[in-house]
N, C-alpha and C positions, 0 to 999 in steps of 0.2 A: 687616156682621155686627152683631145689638145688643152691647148693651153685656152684660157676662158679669155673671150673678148668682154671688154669692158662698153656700157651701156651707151656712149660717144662712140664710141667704135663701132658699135653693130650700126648705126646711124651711117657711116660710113659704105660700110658692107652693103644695107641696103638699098644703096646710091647704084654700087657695084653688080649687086645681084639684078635689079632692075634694067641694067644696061650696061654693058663694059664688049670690048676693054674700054676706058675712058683714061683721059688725059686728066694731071693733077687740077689743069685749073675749068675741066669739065665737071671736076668732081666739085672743087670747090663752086663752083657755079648752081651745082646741082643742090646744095646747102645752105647756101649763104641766106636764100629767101626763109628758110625755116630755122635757122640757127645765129645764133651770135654771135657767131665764129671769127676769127680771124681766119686769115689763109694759112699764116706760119701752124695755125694749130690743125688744120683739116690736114695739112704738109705732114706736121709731126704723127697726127693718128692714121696716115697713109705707110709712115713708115715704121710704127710700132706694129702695124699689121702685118708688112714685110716679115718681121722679125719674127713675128708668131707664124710666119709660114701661112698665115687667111687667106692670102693676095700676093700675087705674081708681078713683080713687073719686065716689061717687055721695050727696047731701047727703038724706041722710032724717028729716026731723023736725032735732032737737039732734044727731043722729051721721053718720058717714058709713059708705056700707057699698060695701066691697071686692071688686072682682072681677078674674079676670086680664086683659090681655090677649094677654099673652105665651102660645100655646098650649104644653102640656104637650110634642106631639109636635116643636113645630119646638126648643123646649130640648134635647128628648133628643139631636136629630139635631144641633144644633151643637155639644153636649158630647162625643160619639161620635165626629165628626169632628176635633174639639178633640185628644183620645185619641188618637186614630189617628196623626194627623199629629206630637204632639211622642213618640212613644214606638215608635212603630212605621213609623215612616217612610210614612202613611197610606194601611196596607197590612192587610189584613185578618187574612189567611193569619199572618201571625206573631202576630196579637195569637190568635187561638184554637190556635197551635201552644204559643206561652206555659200559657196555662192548660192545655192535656194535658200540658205538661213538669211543671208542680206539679198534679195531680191533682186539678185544679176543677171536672174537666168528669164530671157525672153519666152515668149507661146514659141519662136522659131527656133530657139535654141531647145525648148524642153520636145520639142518634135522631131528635131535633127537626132538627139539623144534616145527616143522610142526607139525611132529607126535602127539607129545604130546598134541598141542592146535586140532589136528583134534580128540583124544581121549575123551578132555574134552568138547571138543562141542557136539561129538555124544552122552557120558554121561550126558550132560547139556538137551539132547532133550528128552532122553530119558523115559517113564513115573515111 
């Protein structure tokens, strides 16, 4: 399993996955409207990323410019599993039984969710 980025970090990443390779103060630009950030700190979480191997960087000219490597989908999928397992004993069923008990689940989310489970029974039956 990599090593887990941290919740400032993914903030980061998302910048990155969105658009890269970018430059450090493209990145911080891409930020500063949403965050409270200093530069020195979006700098420091560009290159704690480095280190975890998330994000590349590439020498252009005087700057370096930033790309992931960490893809978007396999983070989701290790955060979800991450999930699953300390909260729900890495079971599904109670993590979407949770959210009907507090009323998180929209008519668009409980319809997405038909779908879905009438997909994986037709692919369950399937030979």
């Amino acid at each position: 399993m990599p090593t887990p980025i941290s919740e400032a970090e993914s903030m980061v990443m998302d910048v990155l996955w969105r658009r890269s390779p970018l430059s450090a103060e493209d990145v911080v630009a891409a930020l500063t409207p949403h965050q409270d950030w200093q530069e020195a700190t979006i700098k420091t979480l560009l290159n704690r990323l480095l280190n975890k191997g998330a994000i590349e960087a590439t020498k252009d000219g005087r700057r370096y410019l930033y790309s992931p490597v960490l893809r978007r989908e396999d983070w989701v999928l290790d955060e979800s599993e991450s999930l699953l397992s300390r909260l729900f004993d890495g079971r599904v069923a109670p993590l979407v039984a949770h959210f009907s008990r507090h009323r998180k689940l929209t008519a668009d989310d409980i319809a997405e969710l038909r779908r879905l489970l009438e997909t994986l029974d037709h692919d369950s039956r399937s030979p």
